[in-house]
C-alpha positions in Angstrom: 52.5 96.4 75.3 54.9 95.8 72.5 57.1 99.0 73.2 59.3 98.2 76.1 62.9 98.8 76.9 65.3 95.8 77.8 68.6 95.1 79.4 70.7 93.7 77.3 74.1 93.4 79.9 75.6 89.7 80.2 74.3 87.1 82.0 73.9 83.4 82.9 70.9 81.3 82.4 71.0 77.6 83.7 69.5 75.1 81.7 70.2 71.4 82.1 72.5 71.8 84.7 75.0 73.9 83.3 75.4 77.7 83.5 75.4 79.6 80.0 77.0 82.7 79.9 74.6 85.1 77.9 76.8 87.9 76.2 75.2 90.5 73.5 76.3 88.6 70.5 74.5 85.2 71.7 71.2 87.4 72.8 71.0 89.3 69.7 71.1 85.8 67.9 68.2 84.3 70.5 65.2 84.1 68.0 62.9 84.3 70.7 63.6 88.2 71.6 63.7 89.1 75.3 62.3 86.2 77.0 65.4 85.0 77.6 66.5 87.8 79.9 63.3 87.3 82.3 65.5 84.1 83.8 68.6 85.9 84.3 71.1 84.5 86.8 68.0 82.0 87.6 67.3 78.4 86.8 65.1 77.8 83.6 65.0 74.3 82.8 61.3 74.3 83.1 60.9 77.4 81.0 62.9 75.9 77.9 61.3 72.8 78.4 57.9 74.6 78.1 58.7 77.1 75.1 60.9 74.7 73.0 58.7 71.5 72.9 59.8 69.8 70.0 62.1 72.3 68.4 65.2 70.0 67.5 66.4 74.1 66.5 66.5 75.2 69.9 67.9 72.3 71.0 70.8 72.1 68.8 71.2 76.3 69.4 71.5 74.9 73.1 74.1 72.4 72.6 76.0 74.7 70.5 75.6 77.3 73.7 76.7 74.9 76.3 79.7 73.8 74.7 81.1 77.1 74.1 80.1 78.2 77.7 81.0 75.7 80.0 80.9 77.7 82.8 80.1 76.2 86.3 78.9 77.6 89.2 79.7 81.2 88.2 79.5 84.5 90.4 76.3 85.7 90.0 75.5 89.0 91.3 72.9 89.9 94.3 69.3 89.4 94.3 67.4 91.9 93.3 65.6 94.1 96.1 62.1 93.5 96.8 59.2 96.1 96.7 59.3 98.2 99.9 54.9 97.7 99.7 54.0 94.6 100.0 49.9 95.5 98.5 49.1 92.4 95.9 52.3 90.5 96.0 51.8 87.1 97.4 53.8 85.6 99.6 55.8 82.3 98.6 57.5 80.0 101.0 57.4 76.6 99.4 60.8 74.7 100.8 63.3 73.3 98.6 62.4 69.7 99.3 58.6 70.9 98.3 59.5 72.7 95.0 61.6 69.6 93.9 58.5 67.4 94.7 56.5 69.7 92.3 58.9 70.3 89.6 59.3 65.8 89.5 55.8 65.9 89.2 55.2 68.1 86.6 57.8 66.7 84.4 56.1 63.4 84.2 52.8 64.9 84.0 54.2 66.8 80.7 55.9 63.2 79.8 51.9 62.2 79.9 50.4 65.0 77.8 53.4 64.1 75.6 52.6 60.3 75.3 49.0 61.1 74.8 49.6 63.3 71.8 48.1 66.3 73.3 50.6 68.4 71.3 49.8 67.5 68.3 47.1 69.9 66.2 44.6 69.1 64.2 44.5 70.4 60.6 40.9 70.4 60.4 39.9 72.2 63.2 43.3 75.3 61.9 41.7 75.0 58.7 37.9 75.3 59.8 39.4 78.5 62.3 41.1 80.5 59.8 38.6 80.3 57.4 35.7 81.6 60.0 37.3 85.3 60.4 37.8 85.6 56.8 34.2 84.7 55.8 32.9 87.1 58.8 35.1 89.7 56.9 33.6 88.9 53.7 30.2 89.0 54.9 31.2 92.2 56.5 31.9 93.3 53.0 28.9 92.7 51.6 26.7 93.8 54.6 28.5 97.2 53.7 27.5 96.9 50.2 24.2 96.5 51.2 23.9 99.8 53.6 24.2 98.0 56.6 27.4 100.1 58.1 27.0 99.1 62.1 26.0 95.9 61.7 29.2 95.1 59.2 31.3 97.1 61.5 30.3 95.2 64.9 31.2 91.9 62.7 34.4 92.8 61.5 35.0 93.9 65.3 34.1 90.1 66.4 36.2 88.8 62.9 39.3 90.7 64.4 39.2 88.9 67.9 38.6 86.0 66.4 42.2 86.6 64.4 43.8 87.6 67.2 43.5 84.5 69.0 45.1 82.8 65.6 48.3 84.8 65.6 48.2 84.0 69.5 48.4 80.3 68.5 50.5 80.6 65.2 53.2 82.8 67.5 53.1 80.1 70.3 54.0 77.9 67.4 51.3 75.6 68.1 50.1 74.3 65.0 52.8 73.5 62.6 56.3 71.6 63.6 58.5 74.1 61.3 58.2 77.8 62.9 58.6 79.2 59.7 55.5 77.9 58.5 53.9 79.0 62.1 55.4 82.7 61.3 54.4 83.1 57.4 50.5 81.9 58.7 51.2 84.4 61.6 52.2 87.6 58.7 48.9 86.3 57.5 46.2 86.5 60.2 48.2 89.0 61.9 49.8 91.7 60.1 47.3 91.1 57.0 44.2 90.3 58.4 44.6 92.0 62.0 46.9 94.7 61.5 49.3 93.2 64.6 52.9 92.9 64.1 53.7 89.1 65.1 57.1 90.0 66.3 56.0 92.9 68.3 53.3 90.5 69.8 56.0 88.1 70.7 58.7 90.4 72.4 55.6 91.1 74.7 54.0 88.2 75.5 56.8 85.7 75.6 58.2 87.7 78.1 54.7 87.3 80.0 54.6 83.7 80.1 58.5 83.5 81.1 57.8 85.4 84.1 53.9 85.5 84.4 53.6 88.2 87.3 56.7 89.1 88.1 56.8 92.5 89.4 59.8 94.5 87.0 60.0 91.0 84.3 56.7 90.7 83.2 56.0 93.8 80.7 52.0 93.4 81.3 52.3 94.6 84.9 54.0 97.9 83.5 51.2 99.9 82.6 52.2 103.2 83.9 51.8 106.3 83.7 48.3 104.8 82.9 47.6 102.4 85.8 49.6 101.1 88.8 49.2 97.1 89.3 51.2 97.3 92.4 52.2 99.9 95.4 55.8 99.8 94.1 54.5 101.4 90.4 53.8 104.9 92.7 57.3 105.2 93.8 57.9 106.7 90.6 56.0 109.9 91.0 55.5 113.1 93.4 52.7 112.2 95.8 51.0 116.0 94.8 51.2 115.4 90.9 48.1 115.1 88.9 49.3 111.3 87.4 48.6 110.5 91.1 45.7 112.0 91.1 44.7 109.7 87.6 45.8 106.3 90.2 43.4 107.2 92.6 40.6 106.4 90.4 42.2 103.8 88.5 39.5 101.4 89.6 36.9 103.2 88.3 38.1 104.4 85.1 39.6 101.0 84.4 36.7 98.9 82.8 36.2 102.1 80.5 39.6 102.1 78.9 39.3 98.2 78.0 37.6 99.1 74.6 40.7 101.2 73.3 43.4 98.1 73.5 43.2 97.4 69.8 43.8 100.9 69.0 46.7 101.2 71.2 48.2 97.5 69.8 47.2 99.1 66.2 49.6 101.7 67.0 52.4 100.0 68.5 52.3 97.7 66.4 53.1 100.2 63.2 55.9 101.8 65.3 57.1 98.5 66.0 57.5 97.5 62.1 59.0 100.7 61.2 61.6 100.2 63.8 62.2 96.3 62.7 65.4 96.8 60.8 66.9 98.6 63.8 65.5 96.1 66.2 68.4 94.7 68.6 67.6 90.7 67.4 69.0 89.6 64.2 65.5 87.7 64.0 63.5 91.0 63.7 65.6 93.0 61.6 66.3 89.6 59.2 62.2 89.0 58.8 61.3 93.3 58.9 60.5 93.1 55.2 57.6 90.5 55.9 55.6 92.6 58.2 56.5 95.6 56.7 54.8 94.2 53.2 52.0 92.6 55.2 51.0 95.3 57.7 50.9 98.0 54.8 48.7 95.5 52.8 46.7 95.5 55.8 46.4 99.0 56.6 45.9 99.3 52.1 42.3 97.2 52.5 41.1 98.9 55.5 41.5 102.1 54.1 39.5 101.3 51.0 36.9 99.5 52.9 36.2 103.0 54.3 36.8 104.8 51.3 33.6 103.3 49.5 31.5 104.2 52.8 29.2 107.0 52.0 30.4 110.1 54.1 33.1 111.0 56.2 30.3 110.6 59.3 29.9 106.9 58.4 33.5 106.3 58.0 34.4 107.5 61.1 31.9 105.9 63.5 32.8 102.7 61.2 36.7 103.0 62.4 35.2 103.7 65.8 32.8 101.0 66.3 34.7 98.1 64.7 38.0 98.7 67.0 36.1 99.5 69.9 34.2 96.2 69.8 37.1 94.2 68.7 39.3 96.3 71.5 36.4 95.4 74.0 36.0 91.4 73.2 39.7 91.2 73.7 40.5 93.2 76.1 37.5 91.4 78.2 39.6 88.2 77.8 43.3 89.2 77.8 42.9 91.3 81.2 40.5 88.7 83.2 43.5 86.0 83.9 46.1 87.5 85.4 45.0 90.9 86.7 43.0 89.3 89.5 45.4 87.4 90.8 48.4 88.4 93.1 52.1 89.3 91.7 55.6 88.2 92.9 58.8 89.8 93.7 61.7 88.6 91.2 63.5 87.5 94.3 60.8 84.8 95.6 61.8 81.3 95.0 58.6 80.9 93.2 60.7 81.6 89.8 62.2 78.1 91.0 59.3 76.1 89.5 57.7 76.8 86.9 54.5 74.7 87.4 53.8 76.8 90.9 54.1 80.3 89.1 52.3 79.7 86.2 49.3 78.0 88.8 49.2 80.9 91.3 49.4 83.8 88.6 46.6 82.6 86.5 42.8 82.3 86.7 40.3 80.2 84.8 37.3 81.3 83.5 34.3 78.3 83.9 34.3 76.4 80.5 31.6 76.0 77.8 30.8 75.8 74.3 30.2 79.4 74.1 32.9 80.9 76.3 35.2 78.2 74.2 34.7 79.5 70.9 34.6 83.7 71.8 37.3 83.4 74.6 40.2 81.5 71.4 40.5 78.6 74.3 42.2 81.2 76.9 39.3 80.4 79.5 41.5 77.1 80.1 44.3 80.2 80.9 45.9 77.9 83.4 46.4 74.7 81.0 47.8 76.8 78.5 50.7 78.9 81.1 51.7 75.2 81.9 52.0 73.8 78.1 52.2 77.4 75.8 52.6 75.2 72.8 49.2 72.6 73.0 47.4 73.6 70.6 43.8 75.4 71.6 41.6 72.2 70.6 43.6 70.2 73.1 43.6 72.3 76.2 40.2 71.1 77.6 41.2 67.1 77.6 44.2 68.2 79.4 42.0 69.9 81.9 41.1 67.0 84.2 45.1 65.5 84.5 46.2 69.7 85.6 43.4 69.1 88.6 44.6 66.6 89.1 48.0 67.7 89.4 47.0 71.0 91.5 45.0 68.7 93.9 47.9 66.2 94.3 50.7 68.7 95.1 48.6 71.3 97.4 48.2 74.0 94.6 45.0 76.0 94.5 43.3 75.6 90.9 41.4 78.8 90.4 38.3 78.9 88.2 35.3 81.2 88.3 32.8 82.5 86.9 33.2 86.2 84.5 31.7 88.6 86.7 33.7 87.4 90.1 37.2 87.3 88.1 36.3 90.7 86.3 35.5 92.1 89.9 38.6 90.8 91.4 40.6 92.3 89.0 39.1 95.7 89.8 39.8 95.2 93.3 43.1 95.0 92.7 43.7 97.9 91.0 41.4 99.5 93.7 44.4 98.0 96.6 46.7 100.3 95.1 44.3 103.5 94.4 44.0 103.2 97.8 47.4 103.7 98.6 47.2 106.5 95.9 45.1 108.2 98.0 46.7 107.7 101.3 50.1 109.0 99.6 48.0 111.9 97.8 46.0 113.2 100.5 49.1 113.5 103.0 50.1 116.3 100.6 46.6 117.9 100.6 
């Protein structure tokens, strides 16, 4: 979801061994949007380590932030209370002396990737990617010409997936070493091509991989009034009212709704652009113009691709089936990762090291040339949690050394096949419909 509210009171963040005190000047300068405010009063070394590779920028801004914060060992307020239900949260109890082990691990692992130029892309292989949606749009095009409506529409459906995994990698600024280079390509295949606002994208999914499966920090865990991923989500509401009812059945329903994603982004994305020069961060409101000019462009050359269909019929089962398929191939991907595994409480040291939540929050799906090319590289889901900024081509040689890594530290490395993650992830939104039920019921 791209719409979310955030809190936007001061706070420290420690980074490097000093304690930064975050007020609402410095966070409405922090290009990166809310991510910041997922490590709140918390350690996040690891985290700016793992969204700043490279980025003498951030590095500098840090510097700059440290010197005019110097503030040690500050009063920090209590923890945050945990869920009262304890249905799919995991239970963490690594000990100090154990989470130091990992995190000293990790850090020369990434020193490995580093010297191995793992992080380095490829030009070819950008060039040879961007280039494949745009000829499966233009092909599209001319299958339209030519009468053939579905079979155009189903390809532009595939073309769009395709592009969203490009502004996934332009937005993780993966493939040039200048972000604004990374952010014109991601207006491009995003706002232009897609019809998704890049910022909007990023003030949601940063946020994800700062705290992957968090339970109240990680926005894609917050899909009420529409689905519950934990017990805690039903707290909200009357056991006797009819969105109760809706959770109950969540499990079932679930798979069904997975088509409509890119019509909801579609539409969250437009609010999002039209809000841009309100936005909170002087990022969003300074680069509004960009996506406003590139999502309108977008939205000028779908609308006269359906104009020239033949009847109002045609041009709405066109709309219908190209989102839906798109919505469908991503959705398939985006919700198979993290929605079959177990979430955390915000308290749990687990938010300590940043290897050990990235690992236990993320599933794999089982590699090969295929599944490479539809899934964008996301199937190596794990690889990329643990270095957000490799670029796609690189994730699969860095496979073996993160096995590696798992099997040398005691950390489970979870990969299976589509069916079993897909099924798991229904299960878990079954855990909490049955609660629904139980809650539901009682007032029966």
């Amino acid at each position: 979801m791209v719409l979310r509210s955030t809190e936007h009171e001061p706070f420290y963040i420690r980074i490097k061994d000093r304690w930064c005190y975050i007020d609402e000047d410095v966070l409405k300068a922090h290009p990166g949007g809310s991510a910041i405010t997922t490590y709140r009063n918390m350690e996040a070394t690891d985290v700016f380590k793992a969204f700043h590779n490279g980025c003498p920028e951030a590095h500098n801004w840090l510097t700059k932030l440290s010197q005019e914060c110097p503030t040690q060992n500050p009063s920090l307020p209590e923890d945050e209370a945990c869920p009262r239900n304890d249905i799919n949260l995991g239970d963490f109890n690594f000990s100090e002396e154990k989470l130091t082990d990992i995190n000293k691990s990790f850090d020369m692992l990434r020193m490995r990737v580093h010297g191995q130029g793992l992080m380095r892309a490829s030009a070819l292989f950008y060039i040879r990617k961007v280039l494949e949606p745009i000829f499966m749009i233009l092909f599209a095009f001319r299958l339209q010409y030519r009468g053939c409506y579905h079979t155009s529409a189903i390809l532009m459906g595939v073309a769009w997936q395709q592009l969203g995994w490009l502004i996934h990698e332009f937005s993780h600024h993966q493939v040039f070493n200048k972000h604004a280079y990374n952010d014109l390509m991601g207006y491009f295949v995003g706002d232009f091509l897609q019809g998704f606002s890049v910022s909007g994208w990023k003030e949601q999914h940063n946020v994800h991989h700062a705290a992957t499966n968090v339970v109240g920090r990680d926005g894609d865990l917050d899909l009420v009034p529409f689905y519950a991923t934990v017990a805690e989500n039903l707290e909200q509401y009357s056991h006797d009212s009819w969105i109760m009812t809706f959770f109950r059945w969540q499990h079932i329903h679930w798979p069904f709704m997975l088509p409509f994603l890119r019509l909801s982004w579609l539409l969250q994305s437009i609010i999002f652009v039209i809000q841009m020069p309100f936005n909170f961060y002087d990022y969003n409101r300074k680069t509004a113009v960009y996506e406003q000019v590139s999502l309108s462009l977008h939205w000028m050359w779908a609308i006269a691709q359906l104009y020239y269909l033949p009847d109002w019929t045609t041009r709405i089962s066109f709309f219908l089936v190209s989102n839906l398929v798109g919505g469908f191939l991503l959705s398939h991907v985006v919700t198979f990762n993290h929605y079959s595994v177990q979430k955390y409480t915000v308290n749990s040291n687990i938010m300590s090291c940043f290897p050990c939540l990235q690992i236990l929050t993320t599933r794999n799906m089982k590699p090969n040339m295929f599944i490479d090319w539809l899934w964008g590289g996301l199937n190596y889901q794990i690889e990329h949690h643990l270095f957000p900024t490799m670029p796609r081509h690189n994730l699969n040689t860095v496979m073996p050394l993160v096995k590696q890594f798992c099997e040398e530290n005691g950390l489970p490395y979870m990969v299976d096949d589509y069916f079993t993650g897909f099924s798991l992830g229904v299960e878990q939104f079954k855990n909490v419909a049955s609660v629904a039920t139980k809650l539901s019921t009682k007032c029966e």
